[in-house]
N, C-alpha and C positions, 0 to 999 in steps of 0.2 A: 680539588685542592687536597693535597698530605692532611691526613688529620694526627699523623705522628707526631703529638708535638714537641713530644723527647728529643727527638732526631731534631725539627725544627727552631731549636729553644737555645738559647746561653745563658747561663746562671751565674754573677759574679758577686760577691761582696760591694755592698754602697756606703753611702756614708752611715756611721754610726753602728756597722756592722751588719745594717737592713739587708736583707736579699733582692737582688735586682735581678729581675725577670726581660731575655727582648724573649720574644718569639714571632717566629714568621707566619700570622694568620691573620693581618688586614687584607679583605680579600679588594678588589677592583682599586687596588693602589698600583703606582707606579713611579719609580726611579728619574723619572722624564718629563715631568708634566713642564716644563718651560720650552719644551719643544715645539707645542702649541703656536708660540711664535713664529715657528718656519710654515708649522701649515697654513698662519695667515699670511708669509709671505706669498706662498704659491699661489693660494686662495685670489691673493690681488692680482697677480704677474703672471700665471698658468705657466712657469717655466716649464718644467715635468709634463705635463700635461701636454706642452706646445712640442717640446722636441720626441718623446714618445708618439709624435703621428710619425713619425721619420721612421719607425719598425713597422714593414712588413706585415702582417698576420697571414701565417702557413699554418695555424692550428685548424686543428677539426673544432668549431666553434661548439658543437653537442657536448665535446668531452674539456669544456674552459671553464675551470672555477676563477682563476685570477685575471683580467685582462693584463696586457703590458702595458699598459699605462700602473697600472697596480704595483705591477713588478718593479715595475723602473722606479716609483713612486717607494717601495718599501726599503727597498736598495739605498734610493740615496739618503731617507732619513734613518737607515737605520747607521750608516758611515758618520753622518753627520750628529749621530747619539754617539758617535765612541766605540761603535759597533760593526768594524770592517771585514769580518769574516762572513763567509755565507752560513755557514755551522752556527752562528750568532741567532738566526733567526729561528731557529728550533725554540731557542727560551723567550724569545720573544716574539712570534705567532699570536699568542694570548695576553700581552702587555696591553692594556686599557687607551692609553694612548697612542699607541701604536696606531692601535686601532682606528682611534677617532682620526689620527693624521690623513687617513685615506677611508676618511667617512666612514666609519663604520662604526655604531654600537658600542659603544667600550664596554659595558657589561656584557651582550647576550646576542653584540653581532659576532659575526661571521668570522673567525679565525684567519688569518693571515697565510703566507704560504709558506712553505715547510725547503726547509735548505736544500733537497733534491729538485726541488721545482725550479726555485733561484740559481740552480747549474744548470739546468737546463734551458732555463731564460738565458744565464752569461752565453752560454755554448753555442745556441742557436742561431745567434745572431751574426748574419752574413757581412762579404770582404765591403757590398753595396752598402749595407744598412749602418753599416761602422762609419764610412763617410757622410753617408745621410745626416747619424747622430750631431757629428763634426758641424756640418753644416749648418746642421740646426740650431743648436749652442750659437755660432755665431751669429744668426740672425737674429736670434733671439733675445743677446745682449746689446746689436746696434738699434733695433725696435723700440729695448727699454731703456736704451741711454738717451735716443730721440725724443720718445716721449717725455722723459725726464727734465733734460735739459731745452730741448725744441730744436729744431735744425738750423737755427739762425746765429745762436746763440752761442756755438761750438767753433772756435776760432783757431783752436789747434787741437791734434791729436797725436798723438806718441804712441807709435806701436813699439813692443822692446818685445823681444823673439829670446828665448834664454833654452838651455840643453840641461836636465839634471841626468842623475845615474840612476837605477833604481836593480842593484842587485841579487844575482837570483839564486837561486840551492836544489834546484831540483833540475829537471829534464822538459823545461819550458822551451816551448817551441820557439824559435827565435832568439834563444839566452843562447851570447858567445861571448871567448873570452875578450877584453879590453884593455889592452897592453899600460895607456895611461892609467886608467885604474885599477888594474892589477887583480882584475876578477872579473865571474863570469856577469851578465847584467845586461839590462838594457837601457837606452839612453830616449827618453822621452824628451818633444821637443815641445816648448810651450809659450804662448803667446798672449800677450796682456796689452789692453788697451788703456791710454789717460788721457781725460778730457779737460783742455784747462789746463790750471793750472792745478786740478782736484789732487789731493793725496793718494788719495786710490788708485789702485793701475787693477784695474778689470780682466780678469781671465776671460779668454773666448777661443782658444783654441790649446787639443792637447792630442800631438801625433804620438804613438809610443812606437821606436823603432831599433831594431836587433844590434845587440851590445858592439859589434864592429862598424857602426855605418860611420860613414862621413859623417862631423858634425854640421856639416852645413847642410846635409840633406834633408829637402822639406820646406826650409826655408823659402822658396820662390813658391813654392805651391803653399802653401799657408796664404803668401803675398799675394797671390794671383787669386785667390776667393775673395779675398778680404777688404782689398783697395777698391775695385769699385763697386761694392756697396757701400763702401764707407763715405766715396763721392756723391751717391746717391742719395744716401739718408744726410749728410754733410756735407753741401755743396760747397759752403762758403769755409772753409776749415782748408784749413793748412794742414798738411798730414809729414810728422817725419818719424822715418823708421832710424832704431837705434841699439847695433848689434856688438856684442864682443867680438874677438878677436876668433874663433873657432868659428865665424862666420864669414872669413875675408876669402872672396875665390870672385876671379871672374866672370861668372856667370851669375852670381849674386850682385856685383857691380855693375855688370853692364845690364843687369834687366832693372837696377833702380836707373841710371841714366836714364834708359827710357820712359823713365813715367817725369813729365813734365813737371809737375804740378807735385812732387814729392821731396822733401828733404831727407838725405842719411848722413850720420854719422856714425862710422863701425870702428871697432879697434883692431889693429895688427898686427902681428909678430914682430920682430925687429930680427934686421940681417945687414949683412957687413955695409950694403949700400946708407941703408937709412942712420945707421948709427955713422956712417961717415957723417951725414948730413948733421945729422947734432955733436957733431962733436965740438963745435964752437962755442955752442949752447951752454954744454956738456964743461967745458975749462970755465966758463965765468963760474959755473954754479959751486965748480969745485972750489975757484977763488973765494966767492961768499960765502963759504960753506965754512972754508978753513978761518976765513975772518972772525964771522961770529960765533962760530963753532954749534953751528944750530942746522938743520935740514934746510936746502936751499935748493930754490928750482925757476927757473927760465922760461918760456914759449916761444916759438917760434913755428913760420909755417912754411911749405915750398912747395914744388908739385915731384910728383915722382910714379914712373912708370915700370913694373914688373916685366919681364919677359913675355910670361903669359898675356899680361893686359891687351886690350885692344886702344888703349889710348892713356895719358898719364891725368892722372887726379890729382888733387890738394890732399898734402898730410900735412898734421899738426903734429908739434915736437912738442913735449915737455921733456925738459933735460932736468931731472933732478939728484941732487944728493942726498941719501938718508941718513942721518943721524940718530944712532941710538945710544944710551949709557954703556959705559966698556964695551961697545963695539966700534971696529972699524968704518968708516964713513964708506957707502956703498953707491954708485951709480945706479941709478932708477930712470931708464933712458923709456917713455912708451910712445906711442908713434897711433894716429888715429885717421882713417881716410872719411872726405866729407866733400859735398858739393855745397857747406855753409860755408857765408861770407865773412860770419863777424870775424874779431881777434879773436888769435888762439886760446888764451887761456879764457874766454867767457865760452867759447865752444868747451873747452877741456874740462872745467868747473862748473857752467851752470846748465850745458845740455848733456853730456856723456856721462859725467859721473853720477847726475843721478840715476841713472839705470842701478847703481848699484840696489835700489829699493828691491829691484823684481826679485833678489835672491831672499827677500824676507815673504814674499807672496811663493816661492815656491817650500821655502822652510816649513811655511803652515801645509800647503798641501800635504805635504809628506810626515811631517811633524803632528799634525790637528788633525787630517784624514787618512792619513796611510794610504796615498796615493799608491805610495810604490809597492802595496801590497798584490802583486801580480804573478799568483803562484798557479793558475790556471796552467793547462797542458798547453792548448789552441792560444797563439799568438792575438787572434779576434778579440776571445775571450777578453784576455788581458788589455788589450784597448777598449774593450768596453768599460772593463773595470775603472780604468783610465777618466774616462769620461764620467763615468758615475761618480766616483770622488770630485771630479770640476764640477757638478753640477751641485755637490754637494757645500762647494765652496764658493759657487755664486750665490747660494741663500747665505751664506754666513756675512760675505759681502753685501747684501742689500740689507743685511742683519744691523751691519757696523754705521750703514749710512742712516737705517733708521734709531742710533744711537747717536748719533750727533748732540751738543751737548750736554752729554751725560759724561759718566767717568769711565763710560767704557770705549767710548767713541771711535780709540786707535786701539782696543783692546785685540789680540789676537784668535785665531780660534779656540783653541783649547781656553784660553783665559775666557769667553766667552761660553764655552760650554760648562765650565765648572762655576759660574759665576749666575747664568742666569736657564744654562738647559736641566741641569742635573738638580731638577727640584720634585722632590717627595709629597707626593699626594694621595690623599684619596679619592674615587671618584664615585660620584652618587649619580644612579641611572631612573629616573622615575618615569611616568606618563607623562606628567607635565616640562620634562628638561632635563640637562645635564649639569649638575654644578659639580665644579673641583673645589679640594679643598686644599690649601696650599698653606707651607708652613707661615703664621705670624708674624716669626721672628727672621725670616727670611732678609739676609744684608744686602741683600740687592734687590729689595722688593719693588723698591722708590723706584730704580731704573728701568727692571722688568714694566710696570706700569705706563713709564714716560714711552718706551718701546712700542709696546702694543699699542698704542695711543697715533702713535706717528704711524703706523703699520694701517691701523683701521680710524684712520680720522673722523668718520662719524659713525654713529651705531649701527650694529647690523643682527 
């Protein structure tokens, strides 16, 4: 430790004119001690643990201070601290906590690994072991959503496949320019599962791919892992897949066709044909529209076959007019393909539109983990990085469920982290144990508590 304490010290005025001293010389403290929490998540569920068998080992085992289990392990808790740089781990190698998260001493074990080792961990890892990862992650979430729930007991599932941006500034391997969005980037494609009727939609898969691809690329192959394990561990479950509009292509439709036992509804561009098709829709709404001078909107369904298609499907119309104050009343014509039978608008309203949640599960990604943080040269690289942020946000997810009610329950990541990870401790290492010492007056003590409590249900 600095024994400067000049350098270490701030000096301000307090009340009554007193002198107020901080200085930085609590030694075996740390910044994190509510992190603790995630290590008893894995502790319970071996996430990390489980998908880390999915790497390879090519080391000379004589010359291994960290295993990859270690690595992968320091990786995702240090993303999930607030900590998404590999340069991060330099000041925190020796954080007490840290430490203890991957068993180790917090006083006078073993230091952690030092940010050249963690590029060389990202770098390492081959075109195989990147899908491995992939793989693993998903199995590892239909394992613990079975266990959880039980296989009987899962009546539907909703897969919703969503595409974000994640733009780049440097000479990454794979960063091209992207006309819609008007910059260099890559568009990661990401997939999330809901059981039920649960509020949560579960990440389980994250492909990242080079800023010009088709957005629909990946999609079938995402599909093609995923469905029948999902048949397997959920036999008696209805499964529908539920995609926007940059997913509509032939070959995405005609391979759900083929899966019997599947429901989709995806959204689709509109073109002179379809919007013929609502335009009947389309004159009442504007009728009701101008009546009550309020937004008014229609359903309707037909079937309708593209040139490319191999056969015609069911679209659903909503023909709407929008109203807004001092604006012009605007045609809002969207058009959705689907092999469901109900009426239109209970498909349009209470199966498609909720998809819009999954844009709030990729917000945290990138918002709470800095998913898109993929400044790596090696393309690999940066899918791994990819994956290591998901994996960082399945603990925060098994986080939220073990918050149930509490008042953090729908709380997001970041609100989560500043609420109950980012807690100041000190930590006392003796022969007989380890005790932390956490603040008192801590405002989310109550919850922290209730958490740990549903995490480790009986003592250990």
């Amino acid at each position: 430790m600095n024994k400067n304490n000049t350098s270490q010290s701030a000096l301000f005025s307090g009340p009554n004119n007193k002198p107020v001293t901080m200085t930085f010389d609590q030694p075996a403290s740390s910044s994190d001690a509510g992190a603790i929490l995630l290590g008893q998540i894995e502790r319970q569920h071996g996430l990390i643990a489980q998908v880390s068998t999915a790497l390879g080992y090519s080391r000379d085992q004589n010359k291994v201070r960290h295993s990859l289990a270690d690595l992968a392990a320091q990786r995702v808790f240090g993303i999930a601290c607030g900590y998404e740089d590999g340069v991060d781990a330099n000041d925190l190698r020796h954080d007490p906590v840290q430490k203890l998260l991957l068993n180790r001493q917090p006083a006078d074990g073993a230091e952690l690994a030092s940010q050249p080792t963690l590029s060389r961990f990202e770098n390492s890892i081959s075109d195989r072991d990147a899908v491995r990862l992939n793989t693993a992650v998903l199995d590892w979430v239909i394992a613990r959503h079975k266990k959880r729930l039980g296989r009987k007991k899962v009546k539907t599932i909703t897969i919703d496949l969503d595409s974000s941006v994640d733009e780049t500034h440097g000479s990454q391997q794979g960063t091209l320019f992207n006309g819609f969005y008007g910059s260099h980037c890559y568009l990661p494609l990401l997939g999330f599962l809901q059981f039920n009727n649960e509020g949560e939609q579960f990440v389980f898969a994250g492909m990242l791919r080079p800023g010009n691809t088709d957005s629909r690329q990946g999609a079938v192959s995402i599909l093609r892992r995923s469905l029948p394990k999902l048949r397997t561990a959920f036999p008696k479950a209805r499964i529908l897949v539920r995609l926007d509009g940059g997913f509509a292509s032939p070959r995405v439709f005609d391979y759900l066709d083929n899966q019997q036992d599947v429901d989709f509804v995806a959204g689709i561009a509109s073109n002179k044909v379809l919007a013929g098709m609502a335009e009947e829709l389309m004159e009442k709404s504007r009728t009701a529209s101008a009546d009550s001078g309020n937004s008014e909107k229609h359903y309707g369904s037909s079937t309708y076959k593209a040139g490319t298609w191999s056969k015609s499907r069911r679209v659903v119309i909503k023909a709407e007019v929008t109203r807004y104050q001092q604006r012009d009343p605007r045609d809002n014509a969207r058009f959705l393909i689907t092999n469901l039978e109900q009426n239109p608008q209970e498909i349009y309203e209470r199966v498609y539109a909720l998809r819009g949640d999954v844009e709030n599960r990729i917000k945290e990604l990138k918002a709470g983990l800095n998913s898109d943080r993929t400044s790596c040269t090696k393309f690999i690289a940066n899918q791994v990085r990819l994956t290591v942020a998901i994996l960082a946000f399945i603990l925060y997810q098994e986080l939220r469920l073990a918050a149930a009610g509490t008042r953090l329950e729908k709380a997001q990541v970041s609100t989560l982290r500043y609420r109950i990870i980012k807690l100041g401790a000190w930590i006392r290492q003796t022969t007989r144990g380890i005790r932390i010492h956490l603040p008192e007056s801590a405002p989310y003590k109550n919850e922290w508590l209730r958490i740990f409590n549903a995490i480790n249900p009986t003592p250990t």
